[in-house]
C-alpha positions as CSV (number, residue, x, y, z in Angstrom):
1,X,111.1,74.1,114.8
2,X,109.7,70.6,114.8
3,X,109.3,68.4,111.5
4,X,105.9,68.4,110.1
5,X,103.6,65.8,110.4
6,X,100.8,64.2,107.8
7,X,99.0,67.3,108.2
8,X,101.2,69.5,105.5
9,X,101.5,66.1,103.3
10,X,99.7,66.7,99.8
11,X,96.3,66.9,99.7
12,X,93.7,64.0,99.7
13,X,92.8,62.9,96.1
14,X,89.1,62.8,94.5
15,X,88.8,59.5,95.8
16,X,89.3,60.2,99.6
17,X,88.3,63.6,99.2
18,X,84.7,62.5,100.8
19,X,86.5,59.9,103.5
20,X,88.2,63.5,104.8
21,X,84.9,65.1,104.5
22,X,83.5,63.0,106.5
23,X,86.2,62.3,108.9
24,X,85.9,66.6,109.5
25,X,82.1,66.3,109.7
26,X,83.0,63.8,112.7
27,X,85.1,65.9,114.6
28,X,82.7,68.9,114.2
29,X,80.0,66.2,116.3
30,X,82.8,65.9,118.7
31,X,83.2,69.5,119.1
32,X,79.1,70.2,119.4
33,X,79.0,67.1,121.8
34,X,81.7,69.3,124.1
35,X,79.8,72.0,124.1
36,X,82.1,73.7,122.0
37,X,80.0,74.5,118.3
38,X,82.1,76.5,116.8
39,X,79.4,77.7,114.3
40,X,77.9,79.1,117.9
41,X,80.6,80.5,119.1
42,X,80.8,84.0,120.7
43,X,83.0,86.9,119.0
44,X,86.5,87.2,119.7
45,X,87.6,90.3,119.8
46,X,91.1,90.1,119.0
47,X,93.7,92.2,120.5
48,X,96.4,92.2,117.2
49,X,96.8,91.3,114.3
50,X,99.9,88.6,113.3
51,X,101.8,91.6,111.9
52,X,101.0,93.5,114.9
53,X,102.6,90.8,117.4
54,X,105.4,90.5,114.9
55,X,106.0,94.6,115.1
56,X,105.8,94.7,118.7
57,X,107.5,92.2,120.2
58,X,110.5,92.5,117.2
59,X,113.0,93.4,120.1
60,X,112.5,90.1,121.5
61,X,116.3,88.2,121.6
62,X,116.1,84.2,121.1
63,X,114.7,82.5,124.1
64,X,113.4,85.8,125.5
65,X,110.1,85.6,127.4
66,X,107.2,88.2,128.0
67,X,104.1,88.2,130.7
68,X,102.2,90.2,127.6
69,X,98.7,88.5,127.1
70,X,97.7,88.6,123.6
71,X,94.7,87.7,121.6
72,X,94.8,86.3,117.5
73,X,93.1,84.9,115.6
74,X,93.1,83.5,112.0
75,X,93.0,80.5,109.9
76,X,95.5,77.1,110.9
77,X,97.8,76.7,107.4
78,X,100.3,73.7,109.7
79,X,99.7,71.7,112.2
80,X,102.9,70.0,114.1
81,X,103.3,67.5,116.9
82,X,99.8,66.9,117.2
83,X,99.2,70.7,117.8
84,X,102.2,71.5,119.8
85,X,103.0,74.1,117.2
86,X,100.1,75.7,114.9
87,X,101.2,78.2,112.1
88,X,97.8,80.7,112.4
89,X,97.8,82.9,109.0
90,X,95.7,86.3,109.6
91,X,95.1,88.6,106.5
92,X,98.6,89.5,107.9
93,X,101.5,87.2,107.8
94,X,101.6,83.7,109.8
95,X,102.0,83.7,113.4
96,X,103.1,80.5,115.3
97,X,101.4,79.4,117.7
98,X,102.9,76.9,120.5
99,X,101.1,74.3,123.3
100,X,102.8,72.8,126.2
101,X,103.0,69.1,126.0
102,X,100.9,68.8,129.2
103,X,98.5,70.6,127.3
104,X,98.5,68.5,124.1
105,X,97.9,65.6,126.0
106,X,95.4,67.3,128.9
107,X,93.2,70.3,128.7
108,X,93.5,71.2,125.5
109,X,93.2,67.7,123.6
110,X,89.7,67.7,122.7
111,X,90.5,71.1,120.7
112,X,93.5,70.0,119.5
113,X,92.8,66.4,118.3
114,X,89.3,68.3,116.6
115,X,91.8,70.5,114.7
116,X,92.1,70.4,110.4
117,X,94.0,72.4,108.2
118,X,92.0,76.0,107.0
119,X,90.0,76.0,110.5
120,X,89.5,79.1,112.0
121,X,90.8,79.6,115.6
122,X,91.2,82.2,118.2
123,X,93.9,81.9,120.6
124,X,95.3,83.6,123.5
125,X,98.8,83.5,125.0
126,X,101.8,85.0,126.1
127,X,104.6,86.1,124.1
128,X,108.0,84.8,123.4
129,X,111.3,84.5,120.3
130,X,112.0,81.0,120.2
131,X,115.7,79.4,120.7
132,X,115.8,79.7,116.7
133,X,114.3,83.2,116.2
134,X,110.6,82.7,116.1
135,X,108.0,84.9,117.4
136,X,105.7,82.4,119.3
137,X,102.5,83.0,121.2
138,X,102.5,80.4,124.0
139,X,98.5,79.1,124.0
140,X,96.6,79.6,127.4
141,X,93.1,79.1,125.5
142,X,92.6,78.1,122.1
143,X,88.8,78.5,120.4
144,X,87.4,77.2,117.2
145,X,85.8,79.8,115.5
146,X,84.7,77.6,111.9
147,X,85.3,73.9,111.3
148,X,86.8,73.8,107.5
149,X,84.1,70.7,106.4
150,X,85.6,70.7,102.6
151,X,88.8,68.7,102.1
152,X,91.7,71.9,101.3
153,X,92.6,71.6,97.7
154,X,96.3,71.2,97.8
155,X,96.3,71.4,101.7
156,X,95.6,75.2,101.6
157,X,98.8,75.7,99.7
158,X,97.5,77.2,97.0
159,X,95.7,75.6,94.0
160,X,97.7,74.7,91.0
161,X,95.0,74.4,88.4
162,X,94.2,78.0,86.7
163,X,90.4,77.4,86.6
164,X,89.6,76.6,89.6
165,X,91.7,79.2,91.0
166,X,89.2,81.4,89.3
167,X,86.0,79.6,90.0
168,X,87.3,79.4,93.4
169,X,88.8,82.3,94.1
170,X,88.0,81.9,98.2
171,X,90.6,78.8,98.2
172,X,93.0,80.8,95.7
173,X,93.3,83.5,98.4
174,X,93.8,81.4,101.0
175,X,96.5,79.9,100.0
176,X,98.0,82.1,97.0
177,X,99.9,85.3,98.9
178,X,100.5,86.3,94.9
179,X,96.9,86.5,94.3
180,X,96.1,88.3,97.6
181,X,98.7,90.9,96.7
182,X,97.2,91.6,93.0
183,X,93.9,92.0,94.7
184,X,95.2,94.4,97.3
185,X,96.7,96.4,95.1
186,X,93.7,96.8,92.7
187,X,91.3,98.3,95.7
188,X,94.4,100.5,96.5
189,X,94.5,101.7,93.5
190,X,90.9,102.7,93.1
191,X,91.2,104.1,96.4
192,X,94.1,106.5,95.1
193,X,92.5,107.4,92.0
194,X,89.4,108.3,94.0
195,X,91.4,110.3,96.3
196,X,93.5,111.9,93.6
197,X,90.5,112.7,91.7
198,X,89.0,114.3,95.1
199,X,91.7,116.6,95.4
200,X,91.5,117.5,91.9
201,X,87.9,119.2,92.8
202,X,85.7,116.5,91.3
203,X,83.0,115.4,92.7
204,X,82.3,111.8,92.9
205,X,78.4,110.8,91.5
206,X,76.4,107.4,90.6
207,X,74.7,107.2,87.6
208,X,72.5,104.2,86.2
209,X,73.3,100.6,85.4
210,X,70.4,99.9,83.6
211,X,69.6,102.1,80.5
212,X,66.5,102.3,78.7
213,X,69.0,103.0,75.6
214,X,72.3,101.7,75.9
215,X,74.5,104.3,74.9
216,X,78.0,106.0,75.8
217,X,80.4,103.8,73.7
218,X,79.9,100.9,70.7
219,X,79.4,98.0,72.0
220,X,76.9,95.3,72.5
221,X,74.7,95.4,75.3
222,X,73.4,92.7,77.1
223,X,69.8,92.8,77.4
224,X,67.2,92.5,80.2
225,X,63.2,92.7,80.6
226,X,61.5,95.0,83.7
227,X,58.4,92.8,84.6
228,X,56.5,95.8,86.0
229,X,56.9,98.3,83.2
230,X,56.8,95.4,80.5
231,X,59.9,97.2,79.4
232,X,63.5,95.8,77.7
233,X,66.6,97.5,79.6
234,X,69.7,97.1,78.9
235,X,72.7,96.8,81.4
236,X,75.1,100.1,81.2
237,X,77.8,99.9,78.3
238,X,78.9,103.4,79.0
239,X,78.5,106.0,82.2
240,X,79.5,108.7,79.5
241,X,75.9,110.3,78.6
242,X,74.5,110.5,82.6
243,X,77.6,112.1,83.6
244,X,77.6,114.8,80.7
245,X,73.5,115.7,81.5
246,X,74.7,115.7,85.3
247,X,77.3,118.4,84.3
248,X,75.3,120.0,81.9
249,X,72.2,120.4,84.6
250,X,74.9,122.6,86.6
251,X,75.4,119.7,89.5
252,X,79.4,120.0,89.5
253,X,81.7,121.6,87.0
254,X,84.1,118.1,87.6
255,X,82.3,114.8,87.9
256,X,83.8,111.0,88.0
257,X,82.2,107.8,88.5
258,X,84.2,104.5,89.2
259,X,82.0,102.1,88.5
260,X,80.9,98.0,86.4
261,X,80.2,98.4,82.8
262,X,79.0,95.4,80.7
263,X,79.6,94.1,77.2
264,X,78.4,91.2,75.4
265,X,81.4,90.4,73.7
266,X,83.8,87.5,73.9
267,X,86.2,86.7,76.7
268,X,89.9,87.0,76.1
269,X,93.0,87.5,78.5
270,X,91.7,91.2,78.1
271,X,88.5,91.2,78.0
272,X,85.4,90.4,80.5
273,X,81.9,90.8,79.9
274,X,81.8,93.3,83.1
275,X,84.3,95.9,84.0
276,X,85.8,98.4,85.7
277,X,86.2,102.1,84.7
278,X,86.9,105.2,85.5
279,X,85.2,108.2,83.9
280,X,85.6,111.8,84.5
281,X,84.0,115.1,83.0
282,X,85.4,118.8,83.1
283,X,83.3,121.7,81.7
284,X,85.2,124.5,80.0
285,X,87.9,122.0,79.0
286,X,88.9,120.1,75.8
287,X,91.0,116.5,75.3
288,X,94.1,118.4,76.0
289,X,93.4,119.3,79.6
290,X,92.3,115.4,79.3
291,X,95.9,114.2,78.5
292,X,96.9,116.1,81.7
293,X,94.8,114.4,84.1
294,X,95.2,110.9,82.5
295,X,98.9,111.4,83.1
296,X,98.8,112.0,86.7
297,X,95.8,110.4,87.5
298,X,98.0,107.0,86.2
299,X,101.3,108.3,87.3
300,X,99.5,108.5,91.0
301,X,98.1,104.8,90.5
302,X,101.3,103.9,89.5
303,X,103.3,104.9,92.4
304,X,100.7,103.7,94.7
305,X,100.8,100.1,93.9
306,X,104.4,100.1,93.3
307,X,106.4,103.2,94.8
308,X,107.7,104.1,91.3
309,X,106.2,105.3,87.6
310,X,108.5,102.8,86.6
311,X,106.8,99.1,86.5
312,X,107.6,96.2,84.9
313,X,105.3,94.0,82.7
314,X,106.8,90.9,81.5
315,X,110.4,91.7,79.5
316,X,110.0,95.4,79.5
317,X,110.1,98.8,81.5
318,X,107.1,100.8,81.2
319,X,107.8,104.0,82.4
320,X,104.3,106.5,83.3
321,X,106.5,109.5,84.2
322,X,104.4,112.2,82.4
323,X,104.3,113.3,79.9
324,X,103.6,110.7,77.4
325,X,104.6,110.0,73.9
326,X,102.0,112.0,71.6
327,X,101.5,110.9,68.1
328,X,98.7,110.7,65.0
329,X,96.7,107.9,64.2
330,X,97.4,108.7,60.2
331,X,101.3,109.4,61.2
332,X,102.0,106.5,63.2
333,X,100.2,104.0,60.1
334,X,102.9,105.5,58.2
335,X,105.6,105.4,60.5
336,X,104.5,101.1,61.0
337,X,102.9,100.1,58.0
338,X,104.2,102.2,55.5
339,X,100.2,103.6,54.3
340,X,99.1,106.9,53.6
341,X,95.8,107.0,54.1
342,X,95.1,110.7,54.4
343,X,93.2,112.7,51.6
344,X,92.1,109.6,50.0
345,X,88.3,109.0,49.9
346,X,86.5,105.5,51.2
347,X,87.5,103.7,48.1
348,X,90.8,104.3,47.5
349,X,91.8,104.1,51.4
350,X,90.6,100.6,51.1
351,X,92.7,99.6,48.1
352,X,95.2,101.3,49.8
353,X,94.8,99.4,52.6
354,X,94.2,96.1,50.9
355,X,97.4,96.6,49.0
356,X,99.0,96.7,52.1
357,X,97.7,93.3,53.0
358,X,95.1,94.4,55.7
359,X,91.8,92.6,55.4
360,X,89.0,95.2,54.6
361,X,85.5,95.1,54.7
362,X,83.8,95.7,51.8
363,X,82.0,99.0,51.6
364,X,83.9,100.0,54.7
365,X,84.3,104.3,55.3
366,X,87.6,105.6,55.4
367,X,87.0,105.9,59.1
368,X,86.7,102.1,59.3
369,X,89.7,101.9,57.1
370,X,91.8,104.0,59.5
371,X,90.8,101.8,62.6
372,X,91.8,98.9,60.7
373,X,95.1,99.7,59.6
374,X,95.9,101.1,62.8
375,X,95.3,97.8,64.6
376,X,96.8,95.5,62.4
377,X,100.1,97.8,62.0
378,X,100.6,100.3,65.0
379,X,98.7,98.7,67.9
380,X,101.5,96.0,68.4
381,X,104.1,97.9,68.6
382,X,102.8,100.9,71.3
383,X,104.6,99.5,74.2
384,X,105.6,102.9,76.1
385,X,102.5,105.2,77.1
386,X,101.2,107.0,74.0
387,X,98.5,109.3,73.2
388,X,97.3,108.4,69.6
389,X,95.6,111.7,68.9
390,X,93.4,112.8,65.8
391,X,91.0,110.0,65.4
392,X,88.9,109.9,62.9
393,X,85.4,111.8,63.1
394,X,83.5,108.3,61.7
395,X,84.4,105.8,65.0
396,X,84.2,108.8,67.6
397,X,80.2,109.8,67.7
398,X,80.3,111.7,70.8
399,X,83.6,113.8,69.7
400,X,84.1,117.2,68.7
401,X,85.3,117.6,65.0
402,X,88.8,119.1,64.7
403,X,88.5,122.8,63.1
404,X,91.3,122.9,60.5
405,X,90.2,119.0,59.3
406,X,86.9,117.9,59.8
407,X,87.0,114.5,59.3
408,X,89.3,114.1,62.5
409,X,87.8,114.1,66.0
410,X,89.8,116.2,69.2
411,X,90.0,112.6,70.5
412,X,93.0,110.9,72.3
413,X,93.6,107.0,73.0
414,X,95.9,106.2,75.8
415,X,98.1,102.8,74.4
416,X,100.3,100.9,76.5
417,X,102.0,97.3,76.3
418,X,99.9,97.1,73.0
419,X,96.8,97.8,75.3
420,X,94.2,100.5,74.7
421,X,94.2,101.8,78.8
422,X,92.2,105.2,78.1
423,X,90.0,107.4,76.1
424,X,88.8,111.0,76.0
425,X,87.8,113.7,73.7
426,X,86.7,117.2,73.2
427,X,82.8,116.4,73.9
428,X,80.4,117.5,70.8
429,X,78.3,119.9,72.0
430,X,76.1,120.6,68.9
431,X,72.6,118.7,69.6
432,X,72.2,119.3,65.8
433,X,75.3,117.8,64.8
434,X,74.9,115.0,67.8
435,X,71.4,113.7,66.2
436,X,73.3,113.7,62.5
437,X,76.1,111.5,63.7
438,X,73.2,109.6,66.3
439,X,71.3,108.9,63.0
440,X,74.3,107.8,60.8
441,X,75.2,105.8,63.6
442,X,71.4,104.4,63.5
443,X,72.0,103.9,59.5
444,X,74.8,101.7,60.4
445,X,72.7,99.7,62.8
446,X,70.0,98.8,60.6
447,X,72.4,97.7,57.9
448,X,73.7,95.2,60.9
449,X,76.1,96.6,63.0
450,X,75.1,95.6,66.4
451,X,77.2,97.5,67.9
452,X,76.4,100.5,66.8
453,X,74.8,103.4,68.5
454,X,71.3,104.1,68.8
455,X,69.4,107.4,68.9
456,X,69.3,108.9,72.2
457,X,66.8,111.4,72.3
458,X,66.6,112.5,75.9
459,X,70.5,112.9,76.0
460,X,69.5,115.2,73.0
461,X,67.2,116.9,75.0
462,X,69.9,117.5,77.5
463,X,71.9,119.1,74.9
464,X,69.6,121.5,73.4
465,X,69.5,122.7,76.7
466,X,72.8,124.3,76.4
467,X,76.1,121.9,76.9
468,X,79.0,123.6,77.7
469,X,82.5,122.5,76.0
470,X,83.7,119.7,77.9
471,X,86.5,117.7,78.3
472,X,85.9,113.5,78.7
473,X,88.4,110.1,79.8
474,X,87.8,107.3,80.5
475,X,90.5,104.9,81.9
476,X,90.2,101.2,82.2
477,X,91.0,100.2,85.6
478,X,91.1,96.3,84.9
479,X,94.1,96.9,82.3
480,X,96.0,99.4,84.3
481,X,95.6,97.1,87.3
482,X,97.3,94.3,85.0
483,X,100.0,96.7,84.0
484,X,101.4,97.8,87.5
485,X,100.3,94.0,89.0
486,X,102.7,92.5,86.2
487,X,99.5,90.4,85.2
488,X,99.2,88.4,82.1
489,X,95.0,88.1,82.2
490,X,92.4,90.3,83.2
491,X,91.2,87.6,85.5
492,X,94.4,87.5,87.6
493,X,93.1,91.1,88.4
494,X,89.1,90.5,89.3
495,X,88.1,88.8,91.9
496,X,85.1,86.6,90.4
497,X,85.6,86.9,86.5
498,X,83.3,85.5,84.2
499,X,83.9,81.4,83.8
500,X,81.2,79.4,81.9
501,X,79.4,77.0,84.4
502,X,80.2,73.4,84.8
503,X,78.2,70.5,86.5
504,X,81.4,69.5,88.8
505,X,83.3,72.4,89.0
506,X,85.4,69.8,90.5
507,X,85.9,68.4,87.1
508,X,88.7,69.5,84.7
509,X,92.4,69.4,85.3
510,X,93.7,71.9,82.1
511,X,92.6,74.8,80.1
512,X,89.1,76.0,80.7
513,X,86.8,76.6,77.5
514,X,85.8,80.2,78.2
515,X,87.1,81.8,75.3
516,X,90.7,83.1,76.2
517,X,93.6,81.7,77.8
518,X,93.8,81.5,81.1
């Protein structure tokens, strides 16, 4: 192999950034004035891919030769020797590609001489292993296929600063193999929960984005206006009450979307306004059989992305082998915190809690109490898969009350890493008791809880038709995808997450100023 040339040297600084512009804007007018726009150029139909040439011709000894006519294509990451050698990167692994001296300096000159790093070329050749080991295609015909006009950030090597990797995600994944493997293995991982689900009898639906009422989950919505109907809409929060009047109307026993929600809530390394999530109902089942399927459903992802239930997420080994760890919300804020909270009314849970130096607020139910408690004491330490079971009834609207205690919901949260990566419960099927807890829900709201839920009267409609009991989970794809990619931020694991604009998005060399670190 042949020493590089300027061509891999680090990349052109702001001030010569728009010298190199225009020096590629130059050699794209030498290209047209050839006849040889690449913007015009025909298809190419390639013949492999990199990997492909790599696979086939892996028998190859050193300095072995073939007649085999081949025909790649992909983007140039190195250029050598004024061309002589080319590495050509496919969505595969690099290929290099080599041109005869006589070539270099004849025929293929004007192509050469045009070339920049991250233009995209076609090329067609013969086959060989170099003296050192290399499989080579030897170019008989090399075609541009797209002149790269911006100066490559980092000469296509990956960029170093984290917000711009994210604002530029295109130039991230042309450079980062790290972030095109996170990316792969969240669309394989849909794929298999699709797929498992599929085999599982469910049938796979669409329900609405935008929502006259936002309802399903509390959150805050964001908010939109329909021009024609001189209507506000609201942008999903929840699939959850669609896909219970879809099962309800008799459509499918088993349903699942995979599918955006949105939330108007802050950004965090956990958190994006939109997201991905999974959400299944099962008629004539309860949050146990819910348990079972969140278990393997995960399990399956699991294995997928990595070949093992067994991942690891910064300094510890999460194992998903089913089953998981199953404990009470009320037993494991004793077992961390050292509070009983159960049998106490609103008043003395919040003393309680108070006493135990959790910060309260004021007139806050013993539900409230609960939740808090059990994120300030419990939530930290859930590193292993756990179902935190028995809820209470007060933060679960949509849940069936337990029958031995009513003030618990049949409710599960899946926990993991500290993480909340799934929800279900047993689904309330009363439309009577569903309006009561709608309208305390409504009380809440108007004494300025945003995020409360709102009255939802054609889902009650859809109830007092006759609802089954039914089993619901939901699992958040962005955080499991961050568990078995060994990610750190939600944003490593979406393509395009949410960044606040800038005027230069060239500007800024640190921490962005979205509202969680990068």
């Amino acid at each position: 192999m042949t020493q590089q040339t300027d061509k891999t040297a680090p990349a052109a600084t702001d001030s010569t950034a728009a010298g190199e512009r225009a020096n590629r804007e130059a050699k794209l007018l030498q290209l047209r004035q050839l006849g040889l726009d690449p913007y015009n150029a025909p298809k190419f139909p390639k013949s492999h891919k990199n990997a492909a040439v790599h696979g086939a011709y892996a028998h190859l000894q050193p300095d072995e030769r073939t007649e085999d006519t081949v025909a790649v294509a992909g983007r140039v990451m190195a250029i050598r020797n004024s061309g002589m050698f080319i590495d050509l990167v496919d969505d595969t692994v690099k290929l290099q590609v080599y041109t005869a001296k006589e070539d270099v300096q004849g025929r293929l000159a004007p192509v050469l001489k045009a070339l920049d790093l991250g233009d995209i070329i076609g090329v067609r050749g013969t086959v060989r292993r170099t003296k050192r080991g290399e499989i080579t295609v030897d170019s008989r015909d090399i075609v541009v296929l797209a002149k790269a006009l911006e100066p490559p950030p980092e000469k296509w090597h990956g960029l170093k600063n984290v917000e711009q990797r994210y604002r530029h995600r295109e130039y991230d994944l042309i450079g980062n193999e790290e972030s095109r493997a996170t990316l792969r293995t969240r669309f394989r991982v849909i794929q298999a929960v699709r797929q498992f689900l599929n085999g599982e009898g469910f049938l796979e639906v669409e329900t609405p984005m935008l929502h006259s009422i936002p309802g399903g989950a509390i959150a805050k919505p964001f908010e939109t206006h329909h021009n024609a109907l001189d209507i506000p809409l609201y942008m999903r929060i929840a699939p959850e009450l669609h896909l219970k009047r879809l099962v309800i109307g008799g459509l499918s026993e088993k349903v699942f979307e995979i599918n955006r929600c949105f939330r108007n809530e802050g950004i965090s390394p956990r958190h994006n306004p939109e997201f991905t999530t999974m959400e299944l109902y099962q008629a004539y089942a309860d949050y146990e059989d819910m348990m079972d399927i969140a278990e393997r459903t995960i399990a399956q992802a699991a294995i997928i992305a990595t070949g093992s239930t067994r991942v690891t997420f910064g300094d510890h080994e999460i194992d998903f082998t089913p089953p998981f760890r199953r404990a009470t919300m009320l037993g494991l804020i004793e077992e961390h915190g050292k509070v009983k909270l159960e049998g106490l009314d609103d008043a003395q849970a919040r003393d309680a809690a108070k006493q135990a130096g959790v910060d309260i607020a004021p007139g806050a139910s013993w539900g409230k109490v609960v939740e808090a408690c059990f994120e300030h004491f419990v939530e930290p330490n859930l590193i292993q898969p756990t179902h935190v079971v028995a809820l209470p009834k007060a933060i679960s609207p949509l849940a069936k009350a337990n029958h031995a205690n009513p003030a618990i919901a049949e409710r599960f949260e899946t926990f993991c890493n500290t993480w909340e990566i799934a929800n279900a419960f047993s689904e309330l099927a009363d439309p009577q008791e569903q309006r009561a807890r709608f309208e305390d829900q409504q009380s809440q709201r108007d004494g300025g809880d945003d995020e409360a839920h709102r009255i939802d009267e054609d889902f009650l409609r859809a109830q007092s038709a006759g609802m089954m009991p039914m089993g619901g989970l939901g699992i958040g794809i962005d955080r499991l995808v961050m568990l078995l990619t060994n990610s750190p931020t939600i944003r490593e694991v979406i393509a395009f997450p949410t960044l606040r604009p800038r005027p230069d998005d060239q500007g800024g060399a640190g921490e962005d100023n979205d509202g969680g670190a990068a």
